[in-house]
C-alpha positions in Angstrom: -3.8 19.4 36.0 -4.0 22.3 33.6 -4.9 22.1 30.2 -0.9 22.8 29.0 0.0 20.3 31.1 -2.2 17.5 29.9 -1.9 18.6 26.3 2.3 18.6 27.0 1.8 15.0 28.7 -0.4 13.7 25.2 2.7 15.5 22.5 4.9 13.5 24.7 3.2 10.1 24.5 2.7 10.1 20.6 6.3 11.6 20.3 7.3 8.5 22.1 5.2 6.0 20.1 6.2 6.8 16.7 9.7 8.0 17.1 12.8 6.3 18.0 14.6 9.5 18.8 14.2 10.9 22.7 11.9 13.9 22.8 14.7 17.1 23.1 15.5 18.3 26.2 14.6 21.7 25.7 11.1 20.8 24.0 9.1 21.6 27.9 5.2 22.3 28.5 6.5 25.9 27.9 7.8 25.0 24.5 6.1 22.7 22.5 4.4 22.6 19.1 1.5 19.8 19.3 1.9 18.7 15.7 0.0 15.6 16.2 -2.9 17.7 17.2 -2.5 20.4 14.7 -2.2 18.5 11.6 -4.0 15.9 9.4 -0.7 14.9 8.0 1.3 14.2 11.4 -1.9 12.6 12.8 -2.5 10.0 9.6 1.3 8.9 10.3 0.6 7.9 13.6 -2.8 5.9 12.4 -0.1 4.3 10.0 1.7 3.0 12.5 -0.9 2.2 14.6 -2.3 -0.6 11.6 1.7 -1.4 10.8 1.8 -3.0 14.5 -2.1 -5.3 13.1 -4.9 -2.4 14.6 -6.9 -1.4 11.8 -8.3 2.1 12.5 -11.6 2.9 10.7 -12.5 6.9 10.8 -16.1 7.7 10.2 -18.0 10.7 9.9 -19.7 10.0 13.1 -16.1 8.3 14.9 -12.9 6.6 15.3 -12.4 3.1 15.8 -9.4 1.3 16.3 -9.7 -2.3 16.5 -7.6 -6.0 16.8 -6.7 -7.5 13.7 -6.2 -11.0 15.8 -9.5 -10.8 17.7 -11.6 -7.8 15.9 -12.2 -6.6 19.2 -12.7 -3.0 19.7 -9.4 -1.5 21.7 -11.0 2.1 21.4 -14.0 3.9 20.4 -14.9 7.4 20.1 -17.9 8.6 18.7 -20.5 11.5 19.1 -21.5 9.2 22.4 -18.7 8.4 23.7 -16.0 12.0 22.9 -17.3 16.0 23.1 -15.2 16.3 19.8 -16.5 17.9 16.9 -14.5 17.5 14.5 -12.8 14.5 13.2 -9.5 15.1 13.5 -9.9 15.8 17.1 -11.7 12.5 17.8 -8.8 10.9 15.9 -6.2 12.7 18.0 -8.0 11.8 21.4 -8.6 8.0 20.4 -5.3 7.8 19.2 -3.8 9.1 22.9 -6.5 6.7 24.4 -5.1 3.7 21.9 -1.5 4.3 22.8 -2.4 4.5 26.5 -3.7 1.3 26.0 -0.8 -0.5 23.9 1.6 1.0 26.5 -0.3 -1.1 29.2 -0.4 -4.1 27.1 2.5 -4.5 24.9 
């Protein structure tokens, strides 16, 4: 899978998380604007929704943790250890597409 299509298939997951509105038809891996991976802004309104729905998310210096309020179980980690990504946003980003992954499976 190439990189556009991965990053494409990621836009389109978060789109679909925190909006009610249908992703455009003309919005295609050859025309899309990752928002959620470009800025702070987008990306803290989907951690806001994320603990509206009872999963805290804690960002660190050193990682991302998103958690169960019910059981305070760990639903997804990434850290220096466990994610390549420098920079926090970009560990945000990725544990926030690995989080709705997960909620998708389990709602």
């Amino acid at each position: 899978m190439t990189q556009i299509t991965e990053d494409f298939k990621n836009y389109r997951l978060i789109h679909n998380f925190i909006s009610d509105e249908p992703l455009k038809a003309w919005i295609n891996e050859g025309c899309f604007n990752d928002i959620y991976k470009a800025d702070w802004n987008a990306l803290m309104e989907v951690v806001e929704k994320i603990e509206s729905l009872g999963f805290p998310v804690t960002i660190y210096i050193e990682g991302v943790y998103i958690e169960s309020a019910e059981t305070g179980k760990d639903i997804c980690r990434m850290n220096l250890e466990t994610c390549h990504e420098t920079s926090k946003r970009d560990r945000t980003y990725k544990a926030i597409v690995e989080f709705i992954k997960w909620y998708n499976q389990n709602k």
